[in-house]
Every structure is written in C-alpha cells, then in structure tokens.
C-alpha positions as CSV (number, residue, x, y, z in Angstrom):
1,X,-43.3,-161.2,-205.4
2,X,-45.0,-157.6,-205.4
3,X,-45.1,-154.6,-203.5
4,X,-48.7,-154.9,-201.4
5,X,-51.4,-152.6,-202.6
6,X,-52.5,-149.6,-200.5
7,X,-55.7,-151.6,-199.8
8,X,-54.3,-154.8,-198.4
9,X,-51.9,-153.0,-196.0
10,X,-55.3,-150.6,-195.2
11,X,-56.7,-154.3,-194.7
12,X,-54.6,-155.7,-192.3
13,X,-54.2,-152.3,-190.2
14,X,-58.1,-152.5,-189.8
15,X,-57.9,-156.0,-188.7
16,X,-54.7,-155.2,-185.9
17,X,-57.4,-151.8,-184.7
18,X,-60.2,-154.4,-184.6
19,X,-58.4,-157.8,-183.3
20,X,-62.4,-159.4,-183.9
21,X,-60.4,-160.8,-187.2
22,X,-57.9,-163.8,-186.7
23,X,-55.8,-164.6,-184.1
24,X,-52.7,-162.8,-183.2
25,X,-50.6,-165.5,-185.1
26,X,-52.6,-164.9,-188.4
27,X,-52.1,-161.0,-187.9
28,X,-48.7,-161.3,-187.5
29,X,-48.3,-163.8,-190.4
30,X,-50.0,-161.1,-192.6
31,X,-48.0,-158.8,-191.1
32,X,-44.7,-160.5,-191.8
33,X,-46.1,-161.6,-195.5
34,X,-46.8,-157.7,-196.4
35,X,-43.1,-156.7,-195.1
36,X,-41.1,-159.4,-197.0
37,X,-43.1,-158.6,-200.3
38,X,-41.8,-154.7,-199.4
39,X,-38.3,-155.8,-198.6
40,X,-38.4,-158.0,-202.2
41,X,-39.2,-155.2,-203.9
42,X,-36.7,-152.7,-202.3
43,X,-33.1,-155.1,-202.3
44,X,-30.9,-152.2,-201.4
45,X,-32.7,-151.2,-198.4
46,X,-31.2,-153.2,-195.4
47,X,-33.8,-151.8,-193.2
48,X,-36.5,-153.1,-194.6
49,X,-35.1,-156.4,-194.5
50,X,-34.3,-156.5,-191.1
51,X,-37.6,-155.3,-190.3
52,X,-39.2,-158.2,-192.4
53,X,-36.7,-160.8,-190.8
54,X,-38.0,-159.7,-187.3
55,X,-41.7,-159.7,-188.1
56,X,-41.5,-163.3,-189.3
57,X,-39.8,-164.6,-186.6
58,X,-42.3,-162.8,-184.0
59,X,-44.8,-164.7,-186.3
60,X,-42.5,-167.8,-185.8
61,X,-42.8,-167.7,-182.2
62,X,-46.6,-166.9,-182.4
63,X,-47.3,-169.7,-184.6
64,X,-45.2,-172.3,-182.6
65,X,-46.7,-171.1,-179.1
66,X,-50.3,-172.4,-181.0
C-alpha cells in the first residue's frame, strides 16, 4: 500500500468543497482509503492510525445507513 499522491488527496478535497461528486458514503470511503494508505506508510505514528480507524468506521456507518 502507498502513500497517496498530492493530486489524489487535491482530488478528493475538491470533491468534499463541491459535494456535486458522489455521495457522502463514497467521500468518506475515499476519505478513509487515503488515511489508511498514510497510516501504512507511517507504522510508528499512533495518530495517524487512530485517525484512519475513525474515518473508516464513520464510512462504516455511512455505508450501512445506505
């Protein structure tokens, strides 16, 4: 798994300013896809995991709300 590129987080920030792209579950499962590939890359960094964890069970919920 690698580190997102500059241009897919730029990406996915346009798309969460313009909410005309997906539904909130996609967005958050980008979101939460983009944030584990960060805390893969970074193992020593605790915060980053916990930040990861949270965003995919937000997307979780989103996903199983439908």
């Amino acid at each position: 798994m690698s580190r997102p590129t500059i241009s897919e987080v730029s990406e996915l920030l346009a798309d969460f300013r313009t909410r005309g792209v997906g539904s909130n579950a996609e967005l958050m499962n980008r979101k939460a896809d983009l944030l584990e590939r960060i805390a893969a890359a970074q193992p020593d960094d605790a915060q980053a995991a916990e930040v990861a964890a949270a965003a995919r069970a937000r997307a979780d919920e989103l996903t199983a709300d439908g």
